[in-house]
C-alpha positions in Angstrom: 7.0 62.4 15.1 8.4 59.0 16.0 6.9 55.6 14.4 5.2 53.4 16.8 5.5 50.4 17.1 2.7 47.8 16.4 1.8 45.2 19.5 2.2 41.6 19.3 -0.2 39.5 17.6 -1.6 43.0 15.6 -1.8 42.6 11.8 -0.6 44.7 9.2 -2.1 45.6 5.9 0.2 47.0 3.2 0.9 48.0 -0.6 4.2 45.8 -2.1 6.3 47.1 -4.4 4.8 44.7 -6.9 1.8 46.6 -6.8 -0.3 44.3 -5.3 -2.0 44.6 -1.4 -0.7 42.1 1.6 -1.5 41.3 4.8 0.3 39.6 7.3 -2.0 38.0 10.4 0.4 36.5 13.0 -2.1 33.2 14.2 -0.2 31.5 16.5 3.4 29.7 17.2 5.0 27.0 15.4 6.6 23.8 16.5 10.3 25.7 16.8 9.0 28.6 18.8 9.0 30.8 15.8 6.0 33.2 15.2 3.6 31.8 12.9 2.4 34.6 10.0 0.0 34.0 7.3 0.0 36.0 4.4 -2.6 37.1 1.9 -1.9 38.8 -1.4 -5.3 39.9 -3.4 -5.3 43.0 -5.7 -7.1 45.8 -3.8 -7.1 46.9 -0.5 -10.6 45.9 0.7 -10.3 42.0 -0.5 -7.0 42.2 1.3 -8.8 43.8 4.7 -11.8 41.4 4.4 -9.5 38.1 3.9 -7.0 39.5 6.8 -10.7 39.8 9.4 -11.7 36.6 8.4 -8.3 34.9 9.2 -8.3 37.1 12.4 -12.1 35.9 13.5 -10.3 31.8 12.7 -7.3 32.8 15.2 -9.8 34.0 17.7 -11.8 31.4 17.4 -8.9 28.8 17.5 -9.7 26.6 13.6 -6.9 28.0 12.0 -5.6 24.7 10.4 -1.7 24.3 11.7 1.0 25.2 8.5 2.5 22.7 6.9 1.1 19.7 4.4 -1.9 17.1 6.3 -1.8 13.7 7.0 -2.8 10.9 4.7 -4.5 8.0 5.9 -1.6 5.7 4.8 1.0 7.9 6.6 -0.9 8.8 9.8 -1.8 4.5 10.0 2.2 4.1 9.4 3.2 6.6 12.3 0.2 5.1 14.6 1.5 1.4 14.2 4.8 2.4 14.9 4.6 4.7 17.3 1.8 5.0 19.5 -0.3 1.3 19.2 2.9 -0.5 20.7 2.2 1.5 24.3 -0.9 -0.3 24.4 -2.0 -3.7 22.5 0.3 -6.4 22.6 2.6 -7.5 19.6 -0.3 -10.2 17.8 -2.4 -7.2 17.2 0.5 -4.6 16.0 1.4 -7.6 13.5 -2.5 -7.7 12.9 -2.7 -4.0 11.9 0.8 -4.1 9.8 -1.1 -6.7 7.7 -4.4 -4.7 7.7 -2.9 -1.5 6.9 -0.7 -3.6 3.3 -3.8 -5.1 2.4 -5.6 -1.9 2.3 -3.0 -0.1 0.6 -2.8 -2.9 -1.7 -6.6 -2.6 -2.7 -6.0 1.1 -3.2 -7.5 2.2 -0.2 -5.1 5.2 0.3 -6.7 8.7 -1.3 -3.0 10.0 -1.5 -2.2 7.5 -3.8 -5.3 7.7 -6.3 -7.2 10.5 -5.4 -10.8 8.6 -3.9 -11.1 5.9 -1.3 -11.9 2.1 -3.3 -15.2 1.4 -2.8 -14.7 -1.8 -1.8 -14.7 -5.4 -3.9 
């Protein structure tokens, strides 16, 4: 009998070489068109079956977080100064936020840089 062939978007459970179970849940598409597969590796079969649901019931329900790293504050402000605020404020309050944005990365404001948000003065 021939194999068939699994549709698109269907997940697949399976026992590595390495001994150990993975799944592989496709959730979506990535910025360069390619298909975008998680992958879970937990010892036995039924923490791999519950972990590959779960991620299944996130895809459904559209909060699967996108791959790659998050923004910090301190880089999203710097792309948001430079990039989108100049469409719309004039240049007095882009210079305003430039100097905003140093002063609180000077007080330590930035969790990427020292793990919690200053509490102030």
């Amino acid at each position: 009998m021939a194999k068939t062939r699994q549709p698109n978007r269907a997940s697949s459970i399976y026992l590595g070489t390495d001994g150990r179970w993975h799944g592989r849940v496709t959730v979506g598409v990535k910025d360069d068109g390619t298909p975008d597969r998680r992958h879970i590796s937990p010892k036995t079969r039924p923490e791999v079956t519950k972990a590959v649901r779960q991620l299944e019931k996130e895809r459904d329900a559209g909060t699967v977080r996108k791959p790659g790293n998050a923004w910090t504050v301190k880089a999203w402000l710097t792309h948001w100064i430079e990039n989108i605020a100049p469409i719309s404020v004039s240049e007095n309050t882009i210079a305003g936020y430039e100097v905003l944005c140093a002063f609180t990365s000077y007080r330590g404001c930035d969790p990427s840089e020292n793990g919690q948000a200053s509490a102030g003065p």
